[in-house]
N, C-alpha and C positions, 0 to 999 in steps of 0.2 A: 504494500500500500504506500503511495506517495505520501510526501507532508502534507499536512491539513492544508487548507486553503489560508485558514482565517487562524492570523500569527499568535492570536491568544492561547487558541483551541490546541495549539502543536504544542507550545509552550506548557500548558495545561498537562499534556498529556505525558509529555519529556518527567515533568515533577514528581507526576506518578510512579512513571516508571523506574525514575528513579529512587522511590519509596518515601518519598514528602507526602504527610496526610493530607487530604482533599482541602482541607482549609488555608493549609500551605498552599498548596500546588497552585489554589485559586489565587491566594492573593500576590505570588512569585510573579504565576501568567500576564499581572497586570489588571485586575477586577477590582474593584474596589466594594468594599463591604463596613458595616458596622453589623454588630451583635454578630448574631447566627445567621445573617444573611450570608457569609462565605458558605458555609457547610450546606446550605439550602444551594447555592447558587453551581460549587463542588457536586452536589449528589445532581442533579439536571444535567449539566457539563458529564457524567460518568454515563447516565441512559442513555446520552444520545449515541445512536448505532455507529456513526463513523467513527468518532473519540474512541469507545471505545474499543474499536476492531486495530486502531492505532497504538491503545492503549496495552494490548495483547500483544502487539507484533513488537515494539519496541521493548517488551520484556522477555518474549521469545530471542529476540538479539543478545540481551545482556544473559541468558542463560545458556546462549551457544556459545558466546564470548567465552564467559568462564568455563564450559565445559563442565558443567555438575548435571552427573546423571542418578538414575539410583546403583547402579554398580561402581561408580567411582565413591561413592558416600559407601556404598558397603565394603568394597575394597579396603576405602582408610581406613572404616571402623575396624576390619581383619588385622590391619595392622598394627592399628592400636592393643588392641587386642593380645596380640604375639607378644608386642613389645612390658605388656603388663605382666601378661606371664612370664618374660624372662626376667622383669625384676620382680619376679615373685609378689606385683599387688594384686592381688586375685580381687578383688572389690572392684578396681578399674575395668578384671577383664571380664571379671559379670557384667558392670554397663556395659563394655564396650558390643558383647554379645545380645544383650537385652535392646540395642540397639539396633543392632542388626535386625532384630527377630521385627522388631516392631516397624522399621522400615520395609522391610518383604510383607509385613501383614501376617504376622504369624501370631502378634500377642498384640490384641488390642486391648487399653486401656478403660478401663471401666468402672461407674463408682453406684454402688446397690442404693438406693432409697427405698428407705421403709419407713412408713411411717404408718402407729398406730393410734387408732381412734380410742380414747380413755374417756370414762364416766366420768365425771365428779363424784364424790364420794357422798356416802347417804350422811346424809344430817343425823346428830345424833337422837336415838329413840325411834329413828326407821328402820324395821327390822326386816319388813317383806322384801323382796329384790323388784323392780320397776320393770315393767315388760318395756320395750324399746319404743312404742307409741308413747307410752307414758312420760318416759324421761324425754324423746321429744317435744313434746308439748312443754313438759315444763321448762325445759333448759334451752327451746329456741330463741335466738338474737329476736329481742324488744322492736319492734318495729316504730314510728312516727304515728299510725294510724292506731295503736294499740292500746 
């Protein structure tokens, strides 16, 4: 894809890619803003179809530039790795492998929520247990109309 047309919009796009947040990028381009009119004016500047097809290719550059694949990332991790274990830090060379594992998609990271729904406790001298209509009734959020 060619440069943008309009010198703002390249500019704009160049900031991004070069990893300035949108509010940067916006006001780097030349836009001028007060408040949150950057970040508003930044996220319109991202939807539109050409920026961002721009916005892709010129990070696709900087990523063939440097040459970072996922086998060059797991390669270094392997060597890291080797080099851990030959000075005997085995803690490095568990990252360095739990690395690896998680880059190929072998160990995703995951975090359980649970969470349990608890009575209030009976008032004292309440001895019967509440069927769950009942304790509804009594213990629903007070409404304005109520």
């Amino acid at each position: 894809m060619p440069i943008l047309r309009n010198q703002r919009h390249e500019r704009f796009a160049q900031g991004l890619a070069k990893g300035l947040s949108g509010k940067a990028a916006y006001v780097e381009a030349g836009y001028r803003s007060t408040g949150n009119a950057a970040e508003v004016g930044a996220a319109k500047l991202v939807r539109n179809g050409k920026i961002a097809a721009r916005i892709a290719e010129l990070q696709a550059r900087q990523v063939r530039r440097l040459d970072v694949t996922v086998e060059s990332i797991v390669a270094e991790l392997e060597e890291a790795r080797g080099a851990a274990v030959a000075h005997k830090q085995l803690a490095a060379a568990v990252a360095a492998s739990l690395g690896k594992a998680k880059l190929l998609g072998l160990v995703i990271d995951k975090a359980e929520v649970e969470q349990t729904l608890r009575r209030p406790m009976r008032e004292p001298g309440e001895v019967r247990q509440m069927s769950l209509e009942e304790w509804v009734q009594r213990f629903k959020p007070k409404t304005a109309a109520s």
